[in-house]
N, C-alpha and C positions, 0 to 999 in steps of 0.2 A: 669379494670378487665374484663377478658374475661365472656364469659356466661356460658362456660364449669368448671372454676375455683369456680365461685360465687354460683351453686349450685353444686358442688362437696364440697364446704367448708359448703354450708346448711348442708349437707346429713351428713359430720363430726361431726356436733355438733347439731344435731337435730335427732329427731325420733317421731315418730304418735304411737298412740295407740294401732293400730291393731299392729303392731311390736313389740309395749312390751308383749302386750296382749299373741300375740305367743311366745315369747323370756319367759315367765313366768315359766314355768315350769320347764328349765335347769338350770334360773335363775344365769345368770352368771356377775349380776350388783346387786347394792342397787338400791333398788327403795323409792324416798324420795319425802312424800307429804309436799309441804313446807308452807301449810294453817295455817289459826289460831285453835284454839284445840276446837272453835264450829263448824270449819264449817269440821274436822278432825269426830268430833263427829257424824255430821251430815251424813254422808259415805263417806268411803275413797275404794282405793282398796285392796283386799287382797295381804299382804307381803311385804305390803309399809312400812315403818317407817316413823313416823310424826316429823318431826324437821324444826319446823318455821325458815324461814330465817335469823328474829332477833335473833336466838339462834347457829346457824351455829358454828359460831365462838368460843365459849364456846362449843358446845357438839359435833359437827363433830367428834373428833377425838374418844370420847370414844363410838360413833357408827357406824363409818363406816370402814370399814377395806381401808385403803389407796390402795391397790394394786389390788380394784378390780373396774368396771367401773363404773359411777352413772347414774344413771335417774333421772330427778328432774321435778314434774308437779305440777301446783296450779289449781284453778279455768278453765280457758280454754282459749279460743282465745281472750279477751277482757280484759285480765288481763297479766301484764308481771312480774307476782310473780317467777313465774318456773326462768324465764330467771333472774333474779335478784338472787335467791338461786345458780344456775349455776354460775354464774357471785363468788359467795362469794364462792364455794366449788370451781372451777377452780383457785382463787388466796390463795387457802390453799393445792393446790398441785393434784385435784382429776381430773381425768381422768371422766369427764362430759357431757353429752348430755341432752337436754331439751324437755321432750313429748309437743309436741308443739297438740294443740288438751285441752290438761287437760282432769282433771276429768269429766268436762260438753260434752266432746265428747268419753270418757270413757263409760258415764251412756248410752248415744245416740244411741252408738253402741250396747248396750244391753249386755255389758260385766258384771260381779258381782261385788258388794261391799258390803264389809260391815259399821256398823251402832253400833252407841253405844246411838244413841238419839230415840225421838221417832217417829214412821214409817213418812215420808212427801214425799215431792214431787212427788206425785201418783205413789212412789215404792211399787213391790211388796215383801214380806217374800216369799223365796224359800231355804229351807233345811238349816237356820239361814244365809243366804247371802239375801240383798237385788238385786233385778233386777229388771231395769225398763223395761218399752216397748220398743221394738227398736225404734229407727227412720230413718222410710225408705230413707231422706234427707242424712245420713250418712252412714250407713250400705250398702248400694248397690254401693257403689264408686268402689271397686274393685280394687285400688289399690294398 
């Protein structure tokens, strides 16, 4: 495989946070956290829908409108949760890309989430969304 093909097919089925990030507000995909419902609880981001991998199969279809495109992110770069929900919504027919990053490069970037547990990971409350500090290790990439 050429080098031209190999990440033209990443860029197919892949996407970073900052690009949902700004892709959020015309919102023209589901965006689907596919964590377990503590760690859902624990913050997710806003307009996600929470549907664990193991439940794919059973609820995909009475939440996801088939004809429009998915996002699918877990934990972050150490975990291949996302790519594993991707994997089960791509073989039920959905048109899929995987935030490669997660939520751990979500929080990094200092993007908002929210929280149904109680306040942790040195987030702060701002106008009922949690945000953390950025981290200038992620945030200044400019990519």
């Amino acid at each position: 495989m050429k080098a031209t093909e190999f990440f033209a097919a990443r860029l197919a089925f892949q996407t970073d946070v900052s690009d949902v990030h700004a892709a959020l507000p015309g919102k023209g995909f589901t965006l689907v956290d596919s964590r377990s419902r503590a760690a859902w609880d624990q913050g997710h981001i806003p307009g996600a829908i929470h549907l664990p991998t193991a439940e794919i199969a059973a609820r995909a279809a009475g939440l996801i409108d088939p004809a429009r495109p998915v996002v699918t992110y877990c934990w972050g770069p150490g975990c291949n949760g996302a790519t594993r929900a991707a994997l089960k919504l791509a073989e039920a027919g959905y048109d899929v890309k995987e935030m490669i990053g997660g939520i751990e490069y979500w929080i990094r970037e200092g993007f908002p989430t929210r929280t149904a547990a109680v306040p942790g990971f040195g987030l702060q409350a701002a106008k009922g969304q949690i945000v953390a500090a950025v981290d200038p290790l992620t945030a200044v990439c400019g990519c």
